[in-house]
N, C-alpha and C positions, 0 to 999 in steps of 0.2 A: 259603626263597627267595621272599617273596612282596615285594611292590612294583613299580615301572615299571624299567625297563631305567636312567630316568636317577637312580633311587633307587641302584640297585646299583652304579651306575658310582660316583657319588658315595661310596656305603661302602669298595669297591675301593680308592679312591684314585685314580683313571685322571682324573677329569674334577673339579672342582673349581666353586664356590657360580657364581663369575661365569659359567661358558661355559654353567653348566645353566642359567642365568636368561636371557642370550642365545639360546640354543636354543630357549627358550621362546616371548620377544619373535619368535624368526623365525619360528617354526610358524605363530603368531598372524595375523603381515602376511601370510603368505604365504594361510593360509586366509580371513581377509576381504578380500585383493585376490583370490581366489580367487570368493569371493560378491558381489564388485561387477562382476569381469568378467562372472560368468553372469549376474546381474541385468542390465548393459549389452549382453548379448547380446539377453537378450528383448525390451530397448529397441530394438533396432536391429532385429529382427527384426521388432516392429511397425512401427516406421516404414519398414523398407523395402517393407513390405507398403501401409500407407500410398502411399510412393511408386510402386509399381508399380501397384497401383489407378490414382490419378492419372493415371499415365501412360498406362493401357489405356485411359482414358475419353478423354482427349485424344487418344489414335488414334483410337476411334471418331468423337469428332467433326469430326477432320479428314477423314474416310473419309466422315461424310454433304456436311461442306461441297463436298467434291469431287466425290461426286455429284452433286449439287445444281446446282454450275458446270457439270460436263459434260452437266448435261442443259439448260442453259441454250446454251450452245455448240452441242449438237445442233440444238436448234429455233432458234437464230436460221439455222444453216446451213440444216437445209428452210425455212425461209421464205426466203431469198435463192434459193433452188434454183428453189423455187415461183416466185416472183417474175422470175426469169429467164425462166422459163419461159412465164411470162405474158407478159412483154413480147415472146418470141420469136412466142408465137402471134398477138397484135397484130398485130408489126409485117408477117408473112409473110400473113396472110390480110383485110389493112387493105382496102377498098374508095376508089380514088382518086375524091375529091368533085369535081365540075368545078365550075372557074377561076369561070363565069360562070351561078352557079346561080340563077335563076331563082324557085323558091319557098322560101321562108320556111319550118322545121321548128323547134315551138319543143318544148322538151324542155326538163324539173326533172334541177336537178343538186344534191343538199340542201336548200335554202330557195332559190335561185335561179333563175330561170327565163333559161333560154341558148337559142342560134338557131344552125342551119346553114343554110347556103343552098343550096340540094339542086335538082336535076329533078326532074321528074313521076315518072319509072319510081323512083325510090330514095325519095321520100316515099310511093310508094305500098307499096314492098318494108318499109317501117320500120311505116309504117301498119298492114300484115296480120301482122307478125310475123316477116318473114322474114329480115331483118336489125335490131342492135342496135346502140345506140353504147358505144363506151367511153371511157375519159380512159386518158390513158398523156403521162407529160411535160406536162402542163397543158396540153395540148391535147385535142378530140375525136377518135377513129375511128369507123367503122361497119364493122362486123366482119357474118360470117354470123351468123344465130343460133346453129348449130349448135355455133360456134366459142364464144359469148358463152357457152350453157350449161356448156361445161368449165371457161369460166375463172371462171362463176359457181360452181361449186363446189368450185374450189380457193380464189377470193378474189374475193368477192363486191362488194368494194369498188371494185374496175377497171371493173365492169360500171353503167352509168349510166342508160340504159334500155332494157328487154326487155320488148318484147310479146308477153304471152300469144296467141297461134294460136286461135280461138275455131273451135270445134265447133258446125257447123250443124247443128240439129235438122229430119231429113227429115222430120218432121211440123210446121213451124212453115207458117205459111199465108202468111209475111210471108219467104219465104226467097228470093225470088227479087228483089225490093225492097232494094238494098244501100244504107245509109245510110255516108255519108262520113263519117272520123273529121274530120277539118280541113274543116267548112264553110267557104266562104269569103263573107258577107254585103256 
């Protein structure tokens, strides 16, 4: 009894030349459609790998772009917060210039040289230091100093001009002798 089962069947008589040579052809298909689906599995399984790569990196970089906007969003919102905030300090602690000023106050505004027409007591207050001007709506203010320093360190560009406060030296021999910033020849 030795041989394959479709040898035996064929001596038997049970199974006959044509169904064993059909049985054959189907083992055949069936075992290399067998080896092309595994082979088309690994195929797919790289490419899906493939894709999902892809796709992970495309998330990340949608996840930086969107940081990137939301940090841009952030800081244009404090600078408008900022900037609020400056104009509220402006406008609340403004110094009203009178109508019919009298002296002449020339102050640099970038390359320009601009004029307020100011009294005595508020040329002299801008003169020591003690008040500053600022631009807000393309106009000037004269604000406190004190006011001018916060808004210079939030946004330094409001502020147009600030007089340093000079420190008299108690040994200077020439201290009592105060020399005008605006001589008037």
């Amino acid at each position: 009894m030795a041989g394959s089962l479709q040898d035996q069947l064929l001596n038997a008589g049970l199974a006959n030349k044509k169904q064993a040579n059909k049985a054959k052809a189907d083992k055949r298909k069936k075992a290399k459609k067998a080896k092309t689906v595994k082979k088309g599995v690994q195929f797919k399984d790289q490419d899906q790998l493939e894709r999902e790569q892809a796709i992970a990196q495309a998330k990340t970089e949608k996840l930086e772009r969107d940081r990137a906007l939301n940090r841009e969003r952030e800081d244009e919102l404090t600078r408008r917060s900022i900037d609020a905030s400056v104009r509220q300090m402006i406008n609340q602690n403004m110094i009203s210039l009178p109508a019919d000023g009298d002296v002449e106050y020339n102050f640099v505004d970038g390359t320009a040289i601009k004029k307020l027409y100011l009294d005595k007591t508020l040329q002299d207050q801008l003169a020591r230091g003690n008040l500053a001007i600022a631009s807000l709506d393309q106009s000037y203010k004269v604000i406190p100093t004190g006011i001018a320093e916060k808004i210079n360190e939030r946004r330094p560009e409001y502020i147009i001009s600030l007089q340093q406060k000079e420190e008299i030296d108690p040994e200077d021999p020439y201290a009592d002798f105060q020399i005008p910033d605006d001589l008037m020849w």
